[in-house]
Chimera marker file (.cmm) of the C-alpha trace (Angstrom):
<marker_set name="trace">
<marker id="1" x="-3.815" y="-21.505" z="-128.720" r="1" g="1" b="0" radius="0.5"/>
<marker id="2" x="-2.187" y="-24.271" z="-131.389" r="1" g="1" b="0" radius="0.5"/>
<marker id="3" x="-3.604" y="-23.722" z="-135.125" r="1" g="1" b="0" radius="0.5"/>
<marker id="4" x="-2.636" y="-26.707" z="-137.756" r="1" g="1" b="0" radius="0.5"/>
<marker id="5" x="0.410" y="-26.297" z="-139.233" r="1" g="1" b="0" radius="0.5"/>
<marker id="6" x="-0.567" y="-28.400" z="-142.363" r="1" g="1" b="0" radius="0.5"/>
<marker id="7" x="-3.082" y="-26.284" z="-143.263" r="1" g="1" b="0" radius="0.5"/>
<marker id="8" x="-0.653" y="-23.355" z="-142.969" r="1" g="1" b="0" radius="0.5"/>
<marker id="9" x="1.918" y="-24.986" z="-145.126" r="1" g="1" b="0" radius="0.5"/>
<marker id="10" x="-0.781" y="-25.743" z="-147.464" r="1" g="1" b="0" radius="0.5"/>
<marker id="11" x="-2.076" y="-22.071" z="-147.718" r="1" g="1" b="0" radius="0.5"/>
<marker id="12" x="1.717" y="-20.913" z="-147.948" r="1" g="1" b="0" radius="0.5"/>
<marker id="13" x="1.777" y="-23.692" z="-151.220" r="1" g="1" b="0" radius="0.5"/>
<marker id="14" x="-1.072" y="-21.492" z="-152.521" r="1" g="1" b="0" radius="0.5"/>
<marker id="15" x="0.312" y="-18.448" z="-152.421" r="1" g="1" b="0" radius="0.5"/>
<marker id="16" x="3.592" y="-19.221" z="-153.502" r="1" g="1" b="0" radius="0.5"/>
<marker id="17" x="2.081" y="-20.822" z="-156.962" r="1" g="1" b="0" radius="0.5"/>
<marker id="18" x="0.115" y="-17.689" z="-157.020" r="1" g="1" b="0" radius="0.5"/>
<marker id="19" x="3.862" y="-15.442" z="-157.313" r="1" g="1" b="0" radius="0.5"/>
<marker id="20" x="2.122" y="-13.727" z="-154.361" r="1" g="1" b="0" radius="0.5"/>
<marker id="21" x="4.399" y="-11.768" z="-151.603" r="1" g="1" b="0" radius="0.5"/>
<marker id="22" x="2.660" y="-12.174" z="-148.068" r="1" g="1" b="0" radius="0.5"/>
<marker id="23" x="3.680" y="-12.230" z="-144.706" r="1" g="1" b="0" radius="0.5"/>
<marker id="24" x="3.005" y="-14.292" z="-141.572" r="1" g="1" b="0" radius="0.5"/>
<marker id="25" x="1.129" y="-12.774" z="-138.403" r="1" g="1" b="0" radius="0.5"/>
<marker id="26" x="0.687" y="-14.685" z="-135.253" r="1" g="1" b="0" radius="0.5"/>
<marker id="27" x="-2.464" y="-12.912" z="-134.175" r="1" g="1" b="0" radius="0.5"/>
<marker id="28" x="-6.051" y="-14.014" z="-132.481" r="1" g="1" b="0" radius="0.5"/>
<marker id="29" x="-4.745" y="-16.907" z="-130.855" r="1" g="1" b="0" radius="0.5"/>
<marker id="30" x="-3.902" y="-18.329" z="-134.635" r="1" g="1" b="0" radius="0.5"/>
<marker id="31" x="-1.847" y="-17.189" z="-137.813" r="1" g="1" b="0" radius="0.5"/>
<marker id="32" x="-2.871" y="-14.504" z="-140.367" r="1" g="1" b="0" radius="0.5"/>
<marker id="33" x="-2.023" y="-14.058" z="-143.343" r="1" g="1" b="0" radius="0.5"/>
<marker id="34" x="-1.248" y="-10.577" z="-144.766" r="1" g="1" b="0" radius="0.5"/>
<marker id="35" x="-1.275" y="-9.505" z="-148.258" r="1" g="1" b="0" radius="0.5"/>
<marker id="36" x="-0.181" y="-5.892" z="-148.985" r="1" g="1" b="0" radius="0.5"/>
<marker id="37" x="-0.669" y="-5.013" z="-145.195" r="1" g="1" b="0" radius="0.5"/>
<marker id="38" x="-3.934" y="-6.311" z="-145.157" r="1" g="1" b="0" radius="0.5"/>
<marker id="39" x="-5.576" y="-9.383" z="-143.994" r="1" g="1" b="0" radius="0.5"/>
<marker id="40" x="-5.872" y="-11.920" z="-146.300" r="1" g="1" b="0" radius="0.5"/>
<marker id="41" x="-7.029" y="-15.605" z="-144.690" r="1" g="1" b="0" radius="0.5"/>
<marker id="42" x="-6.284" y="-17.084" z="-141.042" r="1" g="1" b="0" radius="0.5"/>
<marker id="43" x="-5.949" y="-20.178" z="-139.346" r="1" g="1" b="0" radius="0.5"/>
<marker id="44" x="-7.755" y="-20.787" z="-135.826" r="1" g="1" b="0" radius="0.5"/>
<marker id="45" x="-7.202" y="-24.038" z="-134.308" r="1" g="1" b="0" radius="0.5"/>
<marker id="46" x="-8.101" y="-26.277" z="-137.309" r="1" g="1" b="0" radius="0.5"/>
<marker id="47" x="-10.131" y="-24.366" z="-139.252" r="1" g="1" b="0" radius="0.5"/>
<marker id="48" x="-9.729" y="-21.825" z="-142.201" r="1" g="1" b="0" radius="0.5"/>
<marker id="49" x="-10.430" y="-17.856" z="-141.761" r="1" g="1" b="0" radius="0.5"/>
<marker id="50" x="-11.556" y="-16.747" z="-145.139" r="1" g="1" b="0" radius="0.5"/>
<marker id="51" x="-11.712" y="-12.710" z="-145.679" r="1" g="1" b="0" radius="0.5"/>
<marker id="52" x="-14.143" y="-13.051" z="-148.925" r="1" g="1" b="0" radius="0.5"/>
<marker id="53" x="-15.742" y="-9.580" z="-148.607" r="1" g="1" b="0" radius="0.5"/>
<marker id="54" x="-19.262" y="-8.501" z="-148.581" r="1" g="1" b="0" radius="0.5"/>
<marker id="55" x="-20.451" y="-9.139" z="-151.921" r="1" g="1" b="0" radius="0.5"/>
<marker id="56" x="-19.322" y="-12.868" z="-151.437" r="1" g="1" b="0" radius="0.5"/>
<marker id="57" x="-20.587" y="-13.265" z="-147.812" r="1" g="1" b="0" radius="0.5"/>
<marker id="58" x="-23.885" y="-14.591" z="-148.443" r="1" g="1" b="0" radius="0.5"/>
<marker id="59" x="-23.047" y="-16.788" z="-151.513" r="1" g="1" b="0" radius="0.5"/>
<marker id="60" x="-19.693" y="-18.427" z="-148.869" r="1" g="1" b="0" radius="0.5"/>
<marker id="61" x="-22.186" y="-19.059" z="-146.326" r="1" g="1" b="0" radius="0.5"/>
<marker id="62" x="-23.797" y="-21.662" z="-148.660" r="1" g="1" b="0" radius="0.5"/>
<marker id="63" x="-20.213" y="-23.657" z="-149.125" r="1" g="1" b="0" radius="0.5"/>
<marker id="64" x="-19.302" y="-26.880" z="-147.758" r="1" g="1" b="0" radius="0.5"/>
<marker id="65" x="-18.082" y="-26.260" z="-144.322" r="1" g="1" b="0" radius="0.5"/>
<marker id="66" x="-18.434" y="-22.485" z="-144.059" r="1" g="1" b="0" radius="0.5"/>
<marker id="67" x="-19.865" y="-20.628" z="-141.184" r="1" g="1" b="0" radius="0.5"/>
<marker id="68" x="-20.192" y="-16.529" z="-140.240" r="1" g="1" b="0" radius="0.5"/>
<marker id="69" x="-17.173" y="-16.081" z="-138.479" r="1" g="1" b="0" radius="0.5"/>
<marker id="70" x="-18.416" y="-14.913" z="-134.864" r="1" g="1" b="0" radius="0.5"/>
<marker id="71" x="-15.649" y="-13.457" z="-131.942" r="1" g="1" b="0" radius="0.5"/>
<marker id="72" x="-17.986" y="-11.168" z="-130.106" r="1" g="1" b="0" radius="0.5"/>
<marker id="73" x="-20.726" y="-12.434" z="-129.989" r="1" g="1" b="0" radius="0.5"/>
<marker id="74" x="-21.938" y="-10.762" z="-133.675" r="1" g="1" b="0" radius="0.5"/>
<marker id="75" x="-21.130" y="-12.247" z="-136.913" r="1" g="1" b="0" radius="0.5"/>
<marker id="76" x="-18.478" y="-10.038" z="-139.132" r="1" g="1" b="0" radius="0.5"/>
<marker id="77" x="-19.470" y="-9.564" z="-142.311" r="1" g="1" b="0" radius="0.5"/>
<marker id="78" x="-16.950" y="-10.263" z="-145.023" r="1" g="1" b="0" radius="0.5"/>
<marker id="79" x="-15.434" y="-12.703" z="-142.983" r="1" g="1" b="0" radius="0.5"/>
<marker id="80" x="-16.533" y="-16.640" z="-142.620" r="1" g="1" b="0" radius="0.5"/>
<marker id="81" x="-14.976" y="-19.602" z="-140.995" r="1" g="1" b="0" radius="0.5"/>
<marker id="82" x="-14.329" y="-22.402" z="-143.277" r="1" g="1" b="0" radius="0.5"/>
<marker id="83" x="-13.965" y="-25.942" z="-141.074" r="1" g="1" b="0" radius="0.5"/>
<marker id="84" x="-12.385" y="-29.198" z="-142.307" r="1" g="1" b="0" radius="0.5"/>
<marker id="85" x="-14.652" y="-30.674" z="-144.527" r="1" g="1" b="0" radius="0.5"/>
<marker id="86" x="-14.829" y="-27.264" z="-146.590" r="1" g="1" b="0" radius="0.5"/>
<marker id="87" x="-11.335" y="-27.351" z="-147.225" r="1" g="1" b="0" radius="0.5"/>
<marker id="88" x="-9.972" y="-30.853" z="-147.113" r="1" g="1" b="0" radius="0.5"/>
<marker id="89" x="-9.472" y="-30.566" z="-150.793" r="1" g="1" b="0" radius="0.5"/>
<marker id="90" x="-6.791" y="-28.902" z="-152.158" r="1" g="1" b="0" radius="0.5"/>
<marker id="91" x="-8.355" y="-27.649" z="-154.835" r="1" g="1" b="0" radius="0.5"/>
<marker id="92" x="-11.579" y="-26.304" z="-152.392" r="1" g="1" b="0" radius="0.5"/>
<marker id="93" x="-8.639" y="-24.301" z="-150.628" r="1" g="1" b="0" radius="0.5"/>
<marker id="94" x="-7.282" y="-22.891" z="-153.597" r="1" g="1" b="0" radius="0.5"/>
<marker id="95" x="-10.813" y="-21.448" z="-154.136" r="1" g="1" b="0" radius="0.5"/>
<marker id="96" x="-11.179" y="-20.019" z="-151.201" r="1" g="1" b="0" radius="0.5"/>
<marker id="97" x="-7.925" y="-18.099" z="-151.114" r="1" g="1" b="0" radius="0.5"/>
<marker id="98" x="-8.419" y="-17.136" z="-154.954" r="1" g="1" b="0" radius="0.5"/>
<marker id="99" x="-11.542" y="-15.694" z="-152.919" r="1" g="1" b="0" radius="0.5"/>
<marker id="100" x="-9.550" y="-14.053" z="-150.601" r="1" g="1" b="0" radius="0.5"/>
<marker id="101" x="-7.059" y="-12.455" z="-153.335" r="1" g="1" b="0" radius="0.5"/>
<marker id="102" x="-9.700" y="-11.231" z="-155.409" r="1" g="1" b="0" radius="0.5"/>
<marker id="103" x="-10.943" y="-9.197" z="-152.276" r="1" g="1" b="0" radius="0.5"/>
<marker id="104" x="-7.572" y="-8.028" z="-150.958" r="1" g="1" b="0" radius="0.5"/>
<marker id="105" x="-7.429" y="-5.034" z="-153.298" r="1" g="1" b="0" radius="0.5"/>
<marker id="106" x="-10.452" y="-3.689" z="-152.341" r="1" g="1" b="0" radius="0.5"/>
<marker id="107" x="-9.895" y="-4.725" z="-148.418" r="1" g="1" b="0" radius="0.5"/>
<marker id="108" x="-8.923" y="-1.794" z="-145.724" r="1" g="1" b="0" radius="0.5"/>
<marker id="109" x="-4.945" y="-1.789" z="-144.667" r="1" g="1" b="0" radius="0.5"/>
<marker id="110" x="-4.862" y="-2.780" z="-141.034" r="1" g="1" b="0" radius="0.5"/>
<marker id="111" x="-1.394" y="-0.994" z="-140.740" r="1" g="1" b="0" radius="0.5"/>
<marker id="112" x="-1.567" y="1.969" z="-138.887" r="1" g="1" b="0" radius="0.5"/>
<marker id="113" x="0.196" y="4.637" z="-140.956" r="1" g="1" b="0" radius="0.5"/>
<link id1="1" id2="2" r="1" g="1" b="0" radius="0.2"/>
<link id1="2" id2="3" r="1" g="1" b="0" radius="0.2"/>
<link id1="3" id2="4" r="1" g="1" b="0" radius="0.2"/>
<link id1="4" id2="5" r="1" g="1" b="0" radius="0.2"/>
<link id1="5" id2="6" r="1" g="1" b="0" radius="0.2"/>
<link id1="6" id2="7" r="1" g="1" b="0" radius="0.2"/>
<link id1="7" id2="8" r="1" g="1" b="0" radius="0.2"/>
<link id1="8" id2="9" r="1" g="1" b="0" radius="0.2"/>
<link id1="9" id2="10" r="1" g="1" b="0" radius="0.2"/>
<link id1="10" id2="11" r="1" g="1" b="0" radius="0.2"/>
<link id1="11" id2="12" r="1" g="1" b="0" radius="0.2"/>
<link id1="12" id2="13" r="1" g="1" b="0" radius="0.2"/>
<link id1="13" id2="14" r="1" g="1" b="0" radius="0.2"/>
<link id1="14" id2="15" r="1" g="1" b="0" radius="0.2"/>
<link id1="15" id2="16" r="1" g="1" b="0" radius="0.2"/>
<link id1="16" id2="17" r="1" g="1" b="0" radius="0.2"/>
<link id1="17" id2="18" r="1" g="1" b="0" radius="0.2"/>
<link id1="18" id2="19" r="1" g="1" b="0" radius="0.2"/>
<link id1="19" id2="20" r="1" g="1" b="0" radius="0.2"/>
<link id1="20" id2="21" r="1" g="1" b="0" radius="0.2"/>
<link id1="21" id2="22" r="1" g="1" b="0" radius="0.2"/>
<link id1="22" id2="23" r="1" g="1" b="0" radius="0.2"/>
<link id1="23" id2="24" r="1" g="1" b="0" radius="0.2"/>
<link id1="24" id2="25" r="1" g="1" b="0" radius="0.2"/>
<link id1="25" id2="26" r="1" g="1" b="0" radius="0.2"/>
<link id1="26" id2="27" r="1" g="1" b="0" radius="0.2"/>
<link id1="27" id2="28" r="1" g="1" b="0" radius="0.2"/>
<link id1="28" id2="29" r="1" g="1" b="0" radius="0.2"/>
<link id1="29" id2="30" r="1" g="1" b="0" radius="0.2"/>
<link id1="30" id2="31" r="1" g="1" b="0" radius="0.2"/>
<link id1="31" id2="32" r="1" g="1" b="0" radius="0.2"/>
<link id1="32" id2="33" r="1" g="1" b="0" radius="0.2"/>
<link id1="33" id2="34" r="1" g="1" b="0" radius="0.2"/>
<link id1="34" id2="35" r="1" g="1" b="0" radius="0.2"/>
<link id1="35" id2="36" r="1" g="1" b="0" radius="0.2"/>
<link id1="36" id2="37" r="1" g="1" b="0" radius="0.2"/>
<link id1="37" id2="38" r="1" g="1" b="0" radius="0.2"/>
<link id1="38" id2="39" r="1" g="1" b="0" radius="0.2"/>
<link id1="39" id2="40" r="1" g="1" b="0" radius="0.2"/>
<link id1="40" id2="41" r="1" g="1" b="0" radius="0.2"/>
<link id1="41" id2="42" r="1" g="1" b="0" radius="0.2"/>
<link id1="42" id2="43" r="1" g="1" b="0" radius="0.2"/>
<link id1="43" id2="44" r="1" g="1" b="0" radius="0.2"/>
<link id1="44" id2="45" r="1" g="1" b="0" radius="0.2"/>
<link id1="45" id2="46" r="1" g="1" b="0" radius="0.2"/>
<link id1="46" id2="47" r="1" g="1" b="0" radius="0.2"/>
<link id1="47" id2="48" r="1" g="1" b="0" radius="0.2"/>
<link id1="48" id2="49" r="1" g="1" b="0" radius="0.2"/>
<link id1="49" id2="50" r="1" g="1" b="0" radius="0.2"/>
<link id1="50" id2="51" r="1" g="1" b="0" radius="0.2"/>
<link id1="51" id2="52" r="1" g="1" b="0" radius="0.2"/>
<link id1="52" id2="53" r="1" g="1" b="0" radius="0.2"/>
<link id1="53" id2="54" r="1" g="1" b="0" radius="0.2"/>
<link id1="54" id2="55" r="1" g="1" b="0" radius="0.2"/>
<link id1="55" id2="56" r="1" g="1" b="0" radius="0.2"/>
<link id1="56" id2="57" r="1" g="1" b="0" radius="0.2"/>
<link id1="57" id2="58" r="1" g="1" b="0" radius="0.2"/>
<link id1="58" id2="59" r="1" g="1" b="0" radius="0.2"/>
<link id1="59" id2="60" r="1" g="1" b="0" radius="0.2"/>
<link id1="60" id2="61" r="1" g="1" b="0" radius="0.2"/>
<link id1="61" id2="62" r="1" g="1" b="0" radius="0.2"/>
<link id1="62" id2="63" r="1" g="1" b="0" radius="0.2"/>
<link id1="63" id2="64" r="1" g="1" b="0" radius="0.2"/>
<link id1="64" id2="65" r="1" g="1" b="0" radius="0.2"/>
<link id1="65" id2="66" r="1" g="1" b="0" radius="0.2"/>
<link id1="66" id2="67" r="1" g="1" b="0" radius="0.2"/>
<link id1="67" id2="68" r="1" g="1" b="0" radius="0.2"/>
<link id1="68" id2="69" r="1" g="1" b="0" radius="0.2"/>
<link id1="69" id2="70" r="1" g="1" b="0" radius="0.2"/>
<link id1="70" id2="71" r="1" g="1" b="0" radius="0.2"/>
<link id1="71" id2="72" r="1" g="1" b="0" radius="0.2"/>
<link id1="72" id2="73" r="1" g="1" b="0" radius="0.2"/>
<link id1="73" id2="74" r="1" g="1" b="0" radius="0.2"/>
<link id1="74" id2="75" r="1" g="1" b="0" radius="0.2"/>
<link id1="75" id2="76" r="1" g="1" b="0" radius="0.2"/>
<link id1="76" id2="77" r="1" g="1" b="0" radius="0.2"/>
<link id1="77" id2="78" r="1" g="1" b="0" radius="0.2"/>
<link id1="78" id2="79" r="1" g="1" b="0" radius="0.2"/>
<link id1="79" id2="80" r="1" g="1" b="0" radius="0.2"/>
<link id1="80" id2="81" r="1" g="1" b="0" radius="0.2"/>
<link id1="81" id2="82" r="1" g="1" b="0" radius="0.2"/>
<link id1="82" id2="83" r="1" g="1" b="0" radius="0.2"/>
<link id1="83" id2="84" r="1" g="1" b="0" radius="0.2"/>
<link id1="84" id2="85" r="1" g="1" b="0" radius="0.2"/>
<link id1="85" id2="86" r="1" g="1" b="0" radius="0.2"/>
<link id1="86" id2="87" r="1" g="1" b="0" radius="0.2"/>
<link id1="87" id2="88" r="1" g="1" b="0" radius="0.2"/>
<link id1="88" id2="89" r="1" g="1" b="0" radius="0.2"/>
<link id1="89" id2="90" r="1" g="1" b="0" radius="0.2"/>
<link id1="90" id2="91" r="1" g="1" b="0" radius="0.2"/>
<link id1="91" id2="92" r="1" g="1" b="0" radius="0.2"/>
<link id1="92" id2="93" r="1" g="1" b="0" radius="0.2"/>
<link id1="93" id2="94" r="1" g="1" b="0" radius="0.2"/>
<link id1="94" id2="95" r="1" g="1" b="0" radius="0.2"/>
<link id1="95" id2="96" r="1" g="1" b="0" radius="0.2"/>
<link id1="96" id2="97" r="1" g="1" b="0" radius="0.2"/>
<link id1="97" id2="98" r="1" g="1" b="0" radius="0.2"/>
<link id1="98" id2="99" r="1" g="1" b="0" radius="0.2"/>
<link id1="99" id2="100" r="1" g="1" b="0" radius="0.2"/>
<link id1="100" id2="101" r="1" g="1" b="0" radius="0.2"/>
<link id1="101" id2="102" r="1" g="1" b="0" radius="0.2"/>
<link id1="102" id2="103" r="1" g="1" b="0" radius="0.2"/>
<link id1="103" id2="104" r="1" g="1" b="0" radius="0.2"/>
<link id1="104" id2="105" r="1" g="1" b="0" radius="0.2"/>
<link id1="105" id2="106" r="1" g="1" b="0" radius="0.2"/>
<link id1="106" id2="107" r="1" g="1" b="0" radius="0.2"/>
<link id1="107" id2="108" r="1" g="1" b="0" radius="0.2"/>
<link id1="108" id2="109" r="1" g="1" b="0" radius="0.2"/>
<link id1="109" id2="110" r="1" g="1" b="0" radius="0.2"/>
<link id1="110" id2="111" r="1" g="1" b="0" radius="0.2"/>
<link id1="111" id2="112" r="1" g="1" b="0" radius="0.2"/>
<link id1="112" id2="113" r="1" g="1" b="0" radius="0.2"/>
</marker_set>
């Protein structure tokens, strides 16, 4: 599965303005983004994977363009999809992945130790 390589280049914009080191996963049929061996934001097919956390859940929901992000058939809290028109703006972007960052530290390590 293809995800939009402008909006990756856009988030990588982000994070390098932000003096933040993060790697690149290709993972879920898109690209993750992992900050301090955690998850950080993804890309699935066009839209933006935003790991806000669960005191921002409910409040995310209520953005432009934002969804609960939903693979199994249940929604996972923390997590919400974030289509075009939520993030066509750069500076709507930026706000989601300041989101994102201001999570991270609190977020469980997915690296199996």
């Amino acid at each position: 599965m293809a995800f939009d390589e402008q909006l990756a280049e856009r988030i990588r914009i982000i994070l390098n303005r932000s003096s933040v080191p993060f790697e690149e996963k290709k993972m879920m049929g898109g690209l993750c983004f992992m900050v301090d061996d955690k998850m950080l934001a993804g890309i699935v097919r066009n839209e933006l994977m935003a790991r806000v956390g669960p005191d921002l859940y409910e409040p995310a929901l209520q953005r432009t363009g934002a969804k609960e992000m939903n693979f199994t058939g249940r929604s996972m809290k923390g997590f919400v999809f974030v289509d075009a028109e939520g993030i066509d703006m750069d500076a709507d972007l930026e706000q989601w992945i300041q989101d994102c960052l201001a999570y991270n530290p609190e977020a469980k390590s997915s690296k199996k130790k």
